[in-house]
C-alpha positions in Angstrom: -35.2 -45.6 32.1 -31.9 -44.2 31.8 -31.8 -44.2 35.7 -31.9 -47.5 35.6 -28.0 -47.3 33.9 -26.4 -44.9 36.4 -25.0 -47.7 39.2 -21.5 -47.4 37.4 -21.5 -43.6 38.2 -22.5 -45.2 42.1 -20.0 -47.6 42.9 -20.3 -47.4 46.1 -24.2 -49.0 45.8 -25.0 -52.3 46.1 -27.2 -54.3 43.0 -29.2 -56.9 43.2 -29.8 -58.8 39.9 -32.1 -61.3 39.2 -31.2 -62.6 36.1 -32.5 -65.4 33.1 -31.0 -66.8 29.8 -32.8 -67.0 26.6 -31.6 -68.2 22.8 -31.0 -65.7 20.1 -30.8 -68.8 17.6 -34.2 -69.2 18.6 -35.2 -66.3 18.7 -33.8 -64.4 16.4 -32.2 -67.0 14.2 -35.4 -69.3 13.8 -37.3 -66.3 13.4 -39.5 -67.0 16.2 -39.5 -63.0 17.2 -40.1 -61.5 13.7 -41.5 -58.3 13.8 -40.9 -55.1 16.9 -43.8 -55.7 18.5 -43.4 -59.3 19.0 -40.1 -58.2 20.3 -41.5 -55.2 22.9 -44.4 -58.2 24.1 -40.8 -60.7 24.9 -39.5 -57.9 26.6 -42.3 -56.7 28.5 -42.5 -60.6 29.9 -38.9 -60.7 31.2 -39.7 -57.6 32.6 -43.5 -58.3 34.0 -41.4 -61.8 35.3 -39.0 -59.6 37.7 -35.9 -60.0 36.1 -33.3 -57.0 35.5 -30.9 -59.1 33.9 -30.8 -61.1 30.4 -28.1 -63.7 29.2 -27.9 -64.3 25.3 -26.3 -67.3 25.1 -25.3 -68.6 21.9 -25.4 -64.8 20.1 -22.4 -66.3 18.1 -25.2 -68.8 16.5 -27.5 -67.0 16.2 -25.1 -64.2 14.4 -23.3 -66.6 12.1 -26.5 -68.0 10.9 -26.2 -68.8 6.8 -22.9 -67.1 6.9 -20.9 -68.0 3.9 -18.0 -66.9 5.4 -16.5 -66.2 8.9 -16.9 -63.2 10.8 -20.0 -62.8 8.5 -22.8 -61.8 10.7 -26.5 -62.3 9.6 -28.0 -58.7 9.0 -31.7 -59.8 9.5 -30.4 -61.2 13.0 -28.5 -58.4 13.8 -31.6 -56.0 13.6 -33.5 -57.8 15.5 -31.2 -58.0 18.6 -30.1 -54.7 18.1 -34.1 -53.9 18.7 -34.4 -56.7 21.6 -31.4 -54.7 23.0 -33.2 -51.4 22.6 -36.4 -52.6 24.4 -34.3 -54.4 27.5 -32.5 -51.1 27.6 -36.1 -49.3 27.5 -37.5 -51.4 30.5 -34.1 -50.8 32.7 -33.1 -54.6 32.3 -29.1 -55.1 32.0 -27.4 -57.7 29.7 -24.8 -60.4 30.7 -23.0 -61.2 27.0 -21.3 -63.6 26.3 -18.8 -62.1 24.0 -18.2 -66.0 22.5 -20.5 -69.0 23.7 -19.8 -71.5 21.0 -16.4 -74.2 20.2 -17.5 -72.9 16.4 -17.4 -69.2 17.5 -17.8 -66.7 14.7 -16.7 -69.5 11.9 -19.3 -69.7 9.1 -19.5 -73.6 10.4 -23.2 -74.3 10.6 -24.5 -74.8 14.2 -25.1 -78.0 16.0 -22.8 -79.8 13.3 -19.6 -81.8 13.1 -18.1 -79.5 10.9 -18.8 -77.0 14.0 -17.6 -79.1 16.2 -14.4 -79.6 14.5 -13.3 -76.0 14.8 -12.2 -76.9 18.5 -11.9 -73.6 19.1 -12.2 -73.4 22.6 -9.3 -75.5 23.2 -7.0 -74.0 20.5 -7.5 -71.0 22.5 -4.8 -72.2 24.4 -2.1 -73.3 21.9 -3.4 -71.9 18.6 -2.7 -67.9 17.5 -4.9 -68.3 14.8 -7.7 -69.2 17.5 -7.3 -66.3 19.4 -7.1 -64.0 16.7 -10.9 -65.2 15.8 -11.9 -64.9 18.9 -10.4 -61.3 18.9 -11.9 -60.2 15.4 -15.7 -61.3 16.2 -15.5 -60.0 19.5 -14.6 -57.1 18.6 -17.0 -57.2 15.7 -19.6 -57.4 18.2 -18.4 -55.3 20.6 -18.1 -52.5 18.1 -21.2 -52.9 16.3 -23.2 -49.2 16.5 -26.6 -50.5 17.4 -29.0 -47.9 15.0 -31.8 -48.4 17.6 -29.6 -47.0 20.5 -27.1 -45.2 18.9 -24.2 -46.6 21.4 -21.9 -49.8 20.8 -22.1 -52.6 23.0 -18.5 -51.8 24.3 -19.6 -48.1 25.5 -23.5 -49.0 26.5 -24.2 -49.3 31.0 -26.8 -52.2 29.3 -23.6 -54.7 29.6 -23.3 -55.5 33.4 -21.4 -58.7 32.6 -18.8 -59.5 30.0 -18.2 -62.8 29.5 -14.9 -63.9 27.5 -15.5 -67.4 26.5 -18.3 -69.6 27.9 -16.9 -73.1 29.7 -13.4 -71.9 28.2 -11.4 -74.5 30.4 -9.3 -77.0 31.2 -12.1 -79.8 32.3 -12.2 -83.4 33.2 -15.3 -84.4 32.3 -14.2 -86.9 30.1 -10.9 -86.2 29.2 -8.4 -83.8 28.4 -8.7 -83.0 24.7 -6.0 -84.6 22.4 -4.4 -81.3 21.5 -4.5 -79.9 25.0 -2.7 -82.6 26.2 0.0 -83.4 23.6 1.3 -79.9 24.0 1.6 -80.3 28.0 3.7 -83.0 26.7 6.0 -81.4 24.6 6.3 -78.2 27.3 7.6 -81.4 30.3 9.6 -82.9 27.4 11.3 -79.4 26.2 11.1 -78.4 30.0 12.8 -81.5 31.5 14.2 -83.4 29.2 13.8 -86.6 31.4 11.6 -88.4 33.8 14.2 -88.7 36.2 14.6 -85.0 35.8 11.0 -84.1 36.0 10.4 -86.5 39.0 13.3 -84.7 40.8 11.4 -81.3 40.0 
């Protein structure tokens, strides 16, 4: 299986992935994979499906589950993707992380909830040092983590193909621009140009 994780050593070799996302908070979280072989039989179907490729999306969740604090990851969920890792790694299937999925990211701010929701953290990303200093610390939480199962951290293991910052970390007008996004574009043109006969002459 080890072959499998050898393309970075061949860059020269095109790879063709085929790829799926499942939920950790479901799966891990909720408890719905419990025990090692449940996990090995998940794996083995991704694997018997044709896929190479898994996305965890929402890990941060899933990780912060009953936290009573932030940056507190959940051990019991920890194990268990550290094994789900082991057994993708096994069958030669590479991971696409997101390193942070969720506007709560690593905050103990239970899921789905408007306390989570009010962290706003993916727009404070922009504007808020505090914001990006979370995102650094649980990234690098995860990132760091020595996975017992493997015996390599996520930051040094070929099993990462993709790294993804900060899912739908953006600038988007679906709606609107959030509130705190746009009053500091406000104050920059304000600071910036004084005027709107200056800014319209810009």
């Amino acid at each position: 299986p080890e072959g499998h994780f050898a393309f970075e050593r061949r860059p020269g070799q095109r790879v063709l992935f085929f790829g799926c996302s499942m939920s950790p908070e479901l799966a891990f979280g909720k408890r719905t994979l419990s025990t090692k072989a449940e996990i090995e039989a998940y794996a083995d179907h991704i694997r018997m499906q044709g896929y190479n490729l898994v996305r965890p999306h929402f890990l941060d969740h899933a990780l912060t589950s009953g936290a009573t604090q932030d940056l507190e990851f959940n051990a019991d969920v920890l194990v268990r993707f550290d094994y789900f890792v082991k057994c993708l790694k096994d069958r030669g299937i590479y991971l696409y992380l997101d390193a942070m999925t969720s506007w709560k990211g690593y905050t103990k701010a239970p899921a789905w909830t408007e306390e989570a929701n009010a962290v706003h953290l993916k727009e404070r990303m922009y504007v808020d040092p505090a914001a990006r200093e979370h995102w650094e610390a649980g990234v690098r939480k995860l990132l760091t983590h020595l996975n017992p199962y493997t015996n390599t951290r996520l930051l040094d293991d070929p099993i990462v193909a993709v790294l993804l910052f900060f899912n739908e970390q953006e600038i988007n007008g679906w709606s609107h621009i959030p509130p705190l996004l746009e009053q500091s574009w406000r104050d920059y043109l304000r600071k910036k140009y004084s005027t709107m006969g200056a800014l319209k002459a810009a």
